[in-house]
C-alpha positions in Angstrom: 125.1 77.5 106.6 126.1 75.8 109.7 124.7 78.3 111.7 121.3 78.0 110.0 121.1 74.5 110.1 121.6 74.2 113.6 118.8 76.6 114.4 116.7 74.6 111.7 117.0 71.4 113.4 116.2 73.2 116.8 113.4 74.3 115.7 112.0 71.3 114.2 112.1 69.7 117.5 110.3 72.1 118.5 107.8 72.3 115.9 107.1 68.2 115.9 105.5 69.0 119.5 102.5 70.7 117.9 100.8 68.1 116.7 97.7 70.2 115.3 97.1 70.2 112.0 98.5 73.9 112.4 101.3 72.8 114.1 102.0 70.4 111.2 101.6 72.9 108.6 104.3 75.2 110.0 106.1 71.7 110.5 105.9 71.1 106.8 107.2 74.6 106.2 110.1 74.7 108.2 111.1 71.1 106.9 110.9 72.5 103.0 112.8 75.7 104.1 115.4 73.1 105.7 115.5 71.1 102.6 116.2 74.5 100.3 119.0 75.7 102.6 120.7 72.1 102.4 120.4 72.2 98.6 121.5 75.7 98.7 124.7 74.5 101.0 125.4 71.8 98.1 123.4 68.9 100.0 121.2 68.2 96.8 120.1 64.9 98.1 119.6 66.0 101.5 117.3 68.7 100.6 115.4 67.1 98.4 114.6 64.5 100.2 113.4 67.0 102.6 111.5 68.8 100.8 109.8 65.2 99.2 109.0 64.5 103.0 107.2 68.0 103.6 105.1 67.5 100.5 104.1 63.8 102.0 103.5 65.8 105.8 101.0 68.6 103.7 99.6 65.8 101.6 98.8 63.4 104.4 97.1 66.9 106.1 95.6 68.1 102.6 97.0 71.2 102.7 96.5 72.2 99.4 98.4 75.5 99.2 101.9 73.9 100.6 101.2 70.6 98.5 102.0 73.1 95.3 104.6 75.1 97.0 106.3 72.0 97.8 105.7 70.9 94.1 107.5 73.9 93.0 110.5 73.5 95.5 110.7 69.8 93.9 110.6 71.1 90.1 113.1 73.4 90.8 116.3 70.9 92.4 114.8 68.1 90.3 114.7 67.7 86.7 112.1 64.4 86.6 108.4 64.9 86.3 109.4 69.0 87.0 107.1 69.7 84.2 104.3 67.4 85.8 105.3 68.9 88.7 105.0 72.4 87.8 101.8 71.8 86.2 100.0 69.8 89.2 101.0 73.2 91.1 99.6 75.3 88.8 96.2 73.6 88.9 96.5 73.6 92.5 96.9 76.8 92.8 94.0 78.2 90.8 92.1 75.5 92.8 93.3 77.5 95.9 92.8 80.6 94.1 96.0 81.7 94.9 97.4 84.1 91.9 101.2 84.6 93.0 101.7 81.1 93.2 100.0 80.4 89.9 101.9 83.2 88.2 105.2 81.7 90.0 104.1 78.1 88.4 103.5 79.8 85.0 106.9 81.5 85.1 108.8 78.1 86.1 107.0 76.3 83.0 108.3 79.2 81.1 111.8 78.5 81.9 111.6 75.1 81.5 110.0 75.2 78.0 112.7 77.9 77.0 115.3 75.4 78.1 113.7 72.4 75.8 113.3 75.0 72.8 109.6 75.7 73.0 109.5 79.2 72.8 105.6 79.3 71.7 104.8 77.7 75.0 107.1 79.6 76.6 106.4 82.6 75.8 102.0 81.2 76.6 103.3 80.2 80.0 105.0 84.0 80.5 101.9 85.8 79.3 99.6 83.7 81.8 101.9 84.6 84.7 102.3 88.4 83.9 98.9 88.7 83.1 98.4 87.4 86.7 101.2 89.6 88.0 99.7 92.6 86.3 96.3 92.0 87.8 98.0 91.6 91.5 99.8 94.8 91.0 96.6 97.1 89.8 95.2 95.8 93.2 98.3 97.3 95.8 97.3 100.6 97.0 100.2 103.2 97.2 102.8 103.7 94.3 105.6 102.5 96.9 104.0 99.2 97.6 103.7 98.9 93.6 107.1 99.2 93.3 108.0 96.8 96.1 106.1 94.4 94.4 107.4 94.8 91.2 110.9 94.2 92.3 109.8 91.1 93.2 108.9 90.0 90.1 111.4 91.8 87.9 112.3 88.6 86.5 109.4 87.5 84.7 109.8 90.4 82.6 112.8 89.7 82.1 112.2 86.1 80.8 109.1 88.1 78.5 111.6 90.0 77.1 113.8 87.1 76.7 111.9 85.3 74.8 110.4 87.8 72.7 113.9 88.6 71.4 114.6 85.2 70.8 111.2 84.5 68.4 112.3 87.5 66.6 116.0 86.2 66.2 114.4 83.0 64.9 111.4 84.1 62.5 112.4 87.8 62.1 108.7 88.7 63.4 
């Protein structure tokens, strides 16, 4: 950790040189990244705060893309508004027209509806995201890329499956 934040604070020296909106995109980037690896050290405070100021940096640039990737990064350290969060991303996202980060938005208000007891919505919110997965994956040419791709998203399954066995625990459907 202390080796990555020090090149993390190197580079965002470097990075508030470029003051294109470019520049401040990757700016905005690097900053969330910083803010995950501090939360990820322990530094909850410290990385959230950092990741709050790149949403503000791709807001003020209207950088729609990283304003719900920094959404989702904030939903996931922070348990206030992470379901307004999470939603705000999603519609962002099918603004953008981006389907990973949709179906990584419908996955993380799956988890979060499992957690308050919701499984109907959870498992609507799990069904939206694979359906998007699915579609992403008929699209990848070669059977190895598939698989690459798959591994990436092994987890939603596993939350499908998760929840499917937890109806049937509960209404024995």
């Amino acid at each position: 950790f202390t080796k990555a934040e020090d090149y993390f604070k190197q580079s965002l020296v470097i990075r508030r040189e470029d003051t294109t909106e470019r520049g401040k995109r990757t700016l905005a980037s690097t900053i969330k990244n910083y803010g995950y690896m501090l939360a990820n050290k322990g530094e909850a405070e410290n990385g959230l705060a950092l990741i709050q100021e790149s949403l503000d940096l791709r807001r003020e640039i209207g950088y729609s893309w990283g304003i719900a990737d920094s959404l989702l990064a904030i939903g996931n350290l922070k348990a206030e508004n992470r379901f307004e969060n999470y939603m705000e991303a999603n519609r962002i996202a099918l603004e953008v027209g981006d389907r990973r980060l949709q179906a990584e938005s419908f996955y993380l208000l799956a988890v979060a509806e499992q957690s308050r007891g919701n499984l109907t919505k959870a498992l609507e919110n799990i069904t939206n995201g694979l359906d998007l997965i699915e579609q992403i994956r008929s699209e990848i040419v070669g059977s190895e890329s598939r698989y690459a791709y798959f591994s990436t998203v092994h987890a939603y399954y596993e939350l499908y499956t998760e929840l499917l066995v937890s109806r049937y625990e509960k209404t024995k459907k």
